[in-house]
Every structure is written in C-alpha cells, then in structure tokens.
C-alpha positions as CSV (number, residue, x, y, z in Angstrom):
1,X,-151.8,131.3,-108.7
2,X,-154.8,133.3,-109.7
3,X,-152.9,135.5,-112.3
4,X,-151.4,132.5,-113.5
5,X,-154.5,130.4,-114.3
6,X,-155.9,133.4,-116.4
7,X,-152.7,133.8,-118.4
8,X,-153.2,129.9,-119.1
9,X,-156.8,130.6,-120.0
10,X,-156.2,133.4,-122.1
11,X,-153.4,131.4,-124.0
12,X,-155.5,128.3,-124.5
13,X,-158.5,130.9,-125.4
14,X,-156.1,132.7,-128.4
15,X,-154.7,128.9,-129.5
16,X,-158.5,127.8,-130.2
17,X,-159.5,131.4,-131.4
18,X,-156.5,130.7,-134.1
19,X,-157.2,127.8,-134.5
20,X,-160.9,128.1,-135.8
21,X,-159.7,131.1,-138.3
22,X,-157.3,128.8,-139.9
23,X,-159.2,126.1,-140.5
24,X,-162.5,128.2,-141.6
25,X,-160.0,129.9,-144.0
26,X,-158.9,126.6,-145.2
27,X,-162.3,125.4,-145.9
28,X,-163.2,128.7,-147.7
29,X,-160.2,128.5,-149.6
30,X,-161.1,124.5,-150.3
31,X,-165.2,126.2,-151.7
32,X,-163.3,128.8,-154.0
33,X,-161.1,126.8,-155.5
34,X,-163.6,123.9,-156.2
35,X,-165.7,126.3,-158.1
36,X,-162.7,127.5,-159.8
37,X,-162.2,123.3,-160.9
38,X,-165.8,123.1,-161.9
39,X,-166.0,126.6,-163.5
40,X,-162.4,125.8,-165.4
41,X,-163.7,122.3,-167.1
42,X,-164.0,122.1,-171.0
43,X,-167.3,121.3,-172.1
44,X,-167.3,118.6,-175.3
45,X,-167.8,120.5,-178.3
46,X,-169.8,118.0,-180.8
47,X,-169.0,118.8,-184.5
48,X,-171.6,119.8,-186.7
49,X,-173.5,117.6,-189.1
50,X,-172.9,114.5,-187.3
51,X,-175.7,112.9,-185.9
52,X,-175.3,111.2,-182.3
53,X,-176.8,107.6,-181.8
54,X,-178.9,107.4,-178.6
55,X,-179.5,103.5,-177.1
56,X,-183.6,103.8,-176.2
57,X,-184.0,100.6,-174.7
C-alpha cells in the first residue's frame, strides 16, 4: 500500500507541476501579446496648419 500511495503522490505532484507551467505560460503569453496591442495602436496624426480648439473652463 506504501508503493502505491507514492505513485498517487507523485502523479498528483506532476498534475500540479503541469499545471502551474501552463497557466504561467498562459499568463506570459496574455503580457506579450498585450504589449504587442498597445505597441501595434495608430497614434492620430493631426494635419498641419490647422489649429485645435482647447475648452479652458
């Protein structure tokens, strides 16, 4: 019964070891790509000569 309690273990220990590199590779891979998003918007390009009206009060 002893051999077969540490073969459990050892599964349960390799289930929750895989688990944990999935998911920190799936948050890594959620970082890169939001900096790909951020890195990948278009910035407003304002025409020259035209003067834009700014509310001060």
């Amino acid at each position: 019964m002893d051999r077969t309690q540490q073969v459990i273990d050892r599964a349960l220990a390799a289930v929750a070891a895989s688990r944990a590199r999935r998911e920190r590779e799936a948050k890594e891979r959620r970082e890169v790509f939001g900096r790909i998003q951020i890195a990948s918007i278009r910035k407003p390009v304002l025409p020259k000569g035209i003067q834009i009206p700014l509310d001060l009060h």
